[in-house]
C-alpha positions as CSV (number, residue, x, y, z in Angstrom):
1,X,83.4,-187.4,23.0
2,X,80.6,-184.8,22.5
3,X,81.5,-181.4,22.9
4,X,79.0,-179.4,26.0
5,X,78.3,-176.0,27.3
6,X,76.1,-173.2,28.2
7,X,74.2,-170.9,25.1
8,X,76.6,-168.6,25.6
9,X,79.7,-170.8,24.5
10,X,77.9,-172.8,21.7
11,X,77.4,-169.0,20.5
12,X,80.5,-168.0,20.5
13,X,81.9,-171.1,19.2
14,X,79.1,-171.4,16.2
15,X,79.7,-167.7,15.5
16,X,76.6,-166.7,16.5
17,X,74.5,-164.2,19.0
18,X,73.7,-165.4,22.0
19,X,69.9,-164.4,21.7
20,X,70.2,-166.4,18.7
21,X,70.7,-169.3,20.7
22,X,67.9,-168.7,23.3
23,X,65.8,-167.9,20.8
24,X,65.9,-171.1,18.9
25,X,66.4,-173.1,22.5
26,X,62.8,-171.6,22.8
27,X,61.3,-173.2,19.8
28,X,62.8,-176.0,20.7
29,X,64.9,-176.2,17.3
30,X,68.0,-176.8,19.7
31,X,67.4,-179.2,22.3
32,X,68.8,-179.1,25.6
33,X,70.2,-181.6,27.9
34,X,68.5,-182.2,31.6
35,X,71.2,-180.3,33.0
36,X,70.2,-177.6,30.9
37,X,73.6,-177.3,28.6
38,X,73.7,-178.0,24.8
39,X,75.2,-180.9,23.0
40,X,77.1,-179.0,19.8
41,X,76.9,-181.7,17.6
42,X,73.5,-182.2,18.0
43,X,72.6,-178.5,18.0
44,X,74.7,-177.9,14.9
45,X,72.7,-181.3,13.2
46,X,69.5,-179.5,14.4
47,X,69.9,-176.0,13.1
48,X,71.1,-177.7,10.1
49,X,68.3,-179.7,9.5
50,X,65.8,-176.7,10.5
51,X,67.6,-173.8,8.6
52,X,66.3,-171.8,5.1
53,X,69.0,-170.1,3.5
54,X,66.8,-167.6,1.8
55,X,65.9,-166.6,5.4
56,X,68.5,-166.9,7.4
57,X,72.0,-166.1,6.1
58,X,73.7,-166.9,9.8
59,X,73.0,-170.6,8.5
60,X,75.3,-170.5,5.7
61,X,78.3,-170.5,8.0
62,X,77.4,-173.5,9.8
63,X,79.9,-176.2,9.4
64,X,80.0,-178.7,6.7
65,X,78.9,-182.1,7.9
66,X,81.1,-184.5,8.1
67,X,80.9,-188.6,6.6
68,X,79.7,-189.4,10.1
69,X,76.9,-186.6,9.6
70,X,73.7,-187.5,7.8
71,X,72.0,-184.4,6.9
72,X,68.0,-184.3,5.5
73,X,67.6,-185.3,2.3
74,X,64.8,-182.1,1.8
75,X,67.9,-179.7,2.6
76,X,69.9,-181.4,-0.4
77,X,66.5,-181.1,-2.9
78,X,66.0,-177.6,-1.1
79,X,69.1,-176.1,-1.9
80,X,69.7,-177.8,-5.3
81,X,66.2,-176.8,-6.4
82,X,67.1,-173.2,-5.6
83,X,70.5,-173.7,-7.1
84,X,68.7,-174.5,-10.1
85,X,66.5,-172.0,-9.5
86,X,69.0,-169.1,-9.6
87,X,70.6,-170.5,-12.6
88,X,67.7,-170.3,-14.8
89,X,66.9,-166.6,-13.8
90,X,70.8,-166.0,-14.2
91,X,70.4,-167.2,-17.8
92,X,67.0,-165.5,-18.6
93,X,68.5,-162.0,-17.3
94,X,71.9,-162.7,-20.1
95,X,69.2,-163.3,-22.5
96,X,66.8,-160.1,-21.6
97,X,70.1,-157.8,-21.6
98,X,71.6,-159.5,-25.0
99,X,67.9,-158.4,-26.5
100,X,68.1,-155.2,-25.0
101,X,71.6,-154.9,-26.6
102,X,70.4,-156.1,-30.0
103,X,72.3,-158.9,-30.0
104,X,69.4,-161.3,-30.1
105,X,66.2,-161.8,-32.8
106,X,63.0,-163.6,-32.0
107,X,62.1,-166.5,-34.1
108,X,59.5,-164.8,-35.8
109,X,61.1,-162.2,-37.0
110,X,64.0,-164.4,-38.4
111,X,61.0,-166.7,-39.9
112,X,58.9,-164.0,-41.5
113,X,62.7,-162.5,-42.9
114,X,62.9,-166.7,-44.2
115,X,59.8,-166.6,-46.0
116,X,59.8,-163.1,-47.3
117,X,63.5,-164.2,-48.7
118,X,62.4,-167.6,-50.2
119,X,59.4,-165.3,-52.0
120,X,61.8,-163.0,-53.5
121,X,64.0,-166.2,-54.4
122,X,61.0,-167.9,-56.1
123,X,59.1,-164.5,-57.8
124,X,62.7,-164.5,-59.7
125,X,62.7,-168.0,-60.5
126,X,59.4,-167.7,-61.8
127,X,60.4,-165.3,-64.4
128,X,62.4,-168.5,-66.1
129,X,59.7,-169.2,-68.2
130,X,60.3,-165.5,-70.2
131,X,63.6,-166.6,-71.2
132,X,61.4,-168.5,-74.0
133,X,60.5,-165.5,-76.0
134,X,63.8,-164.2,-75.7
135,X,65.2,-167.7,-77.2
136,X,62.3,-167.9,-80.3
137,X,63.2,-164.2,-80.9
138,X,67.0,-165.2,-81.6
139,X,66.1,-168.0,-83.6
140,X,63.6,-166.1,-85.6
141,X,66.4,-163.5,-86.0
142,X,68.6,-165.8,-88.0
143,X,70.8,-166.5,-84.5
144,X,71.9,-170.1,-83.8
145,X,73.0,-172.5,-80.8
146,X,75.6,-170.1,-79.6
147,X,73.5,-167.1,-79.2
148,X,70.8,-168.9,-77.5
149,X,73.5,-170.4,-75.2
150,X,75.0,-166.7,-74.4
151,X,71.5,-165.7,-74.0
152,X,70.5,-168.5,-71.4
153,X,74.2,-167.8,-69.7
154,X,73.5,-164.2,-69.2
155,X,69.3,-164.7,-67.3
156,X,71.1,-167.5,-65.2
157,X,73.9,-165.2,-64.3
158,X,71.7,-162.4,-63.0
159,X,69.2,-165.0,-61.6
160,X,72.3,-165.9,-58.8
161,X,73.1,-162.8,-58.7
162,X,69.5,-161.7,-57.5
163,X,69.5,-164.8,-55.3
164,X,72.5,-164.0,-54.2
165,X,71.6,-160.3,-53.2
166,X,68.4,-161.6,-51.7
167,X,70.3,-164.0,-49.1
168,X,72.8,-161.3,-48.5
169,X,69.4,-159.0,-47.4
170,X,66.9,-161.0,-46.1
171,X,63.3,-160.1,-45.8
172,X,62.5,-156.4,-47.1
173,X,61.2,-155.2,-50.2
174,X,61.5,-156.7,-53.6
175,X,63.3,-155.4,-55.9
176,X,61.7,-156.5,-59.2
């Protein structure tokens, strides 16, 4: 059986003001019966379906409807589109302070610290080629297999090394 009263006690029982009440009577956003009392249910369904939650923060107290209820399905999008809403700008304000803290690095800058590294990388690798006069000036020394081998051992061991040193720095200057 539906629940009926005057403004004053659908105020006080939807936690309310009473001006509240007449005011939205006046807008017609709560009906009223002939005899001039409100139905609950049906004024509860109708603020429901008429409130904004950015706007109005009375309306986040209103009950939950029940299985029997059938609320909008605008209110559903509205509120999970400004659900959404608040996530994202939740997430972009933990990304603004982690920048602001230096905990984060654009892309470019990690891009432009890639390709300055790889350059570094390949300006060594280029220098491979050298290792030849190094090699015919062994050989032309009298030295055999062995001391070319130590001599190849040794430019490949400070080619990682530089490698090495340039992936443990990225970017920056080159060293030589």
């Amino acid at each position: 059986m539906a629940q009926i009263g005057s403004q004053a006690e659908y105020a006080k029982r939807a936690g309310i003001s009473r001006q509240a009440v007449s005011k939205a009577v006046k807008s017609g956003t709560i009906p009223l019966r002939p005899d001039g009392k409100i139905d609950f249910e049906l004024a509860d369904e109708a603020r429901r379906r008429s409130a904004n939650p950015a706007r109005d923060p009375e309306t986040e107290f209103l009950p939950e409807p029940t299985d029997a209820d059938t609320s909008a399905p605008e209110d559903a999008t509205y509120r999970s589109s400004r659900a959404e809403r608040e996530r994202i700008a939740a997430e972009r304000d933990a990304m603004n302070l982690a920048k602001l803290k230096g905990e984060l690095i654009s892309r470019q800058d990690i891009a432009d610290a890639l390709v300055a590294t790889g350059r570094k990388i390949r300006n060594k690798l280029d220098s491979l080629p050298n290792m030849a006069d190094e090699v015919v000036a062994i050989v032309a020394g009298g030295g055999g297999a062995r001391d070319v081998r130590q001599a190849i051992t040794e430019r490949v061991k400070a080619l990682e090394q530089a490698i090495a040193d340039a992936l443990a720095k990225p970017g920056g200057e080159d060293d030589g």
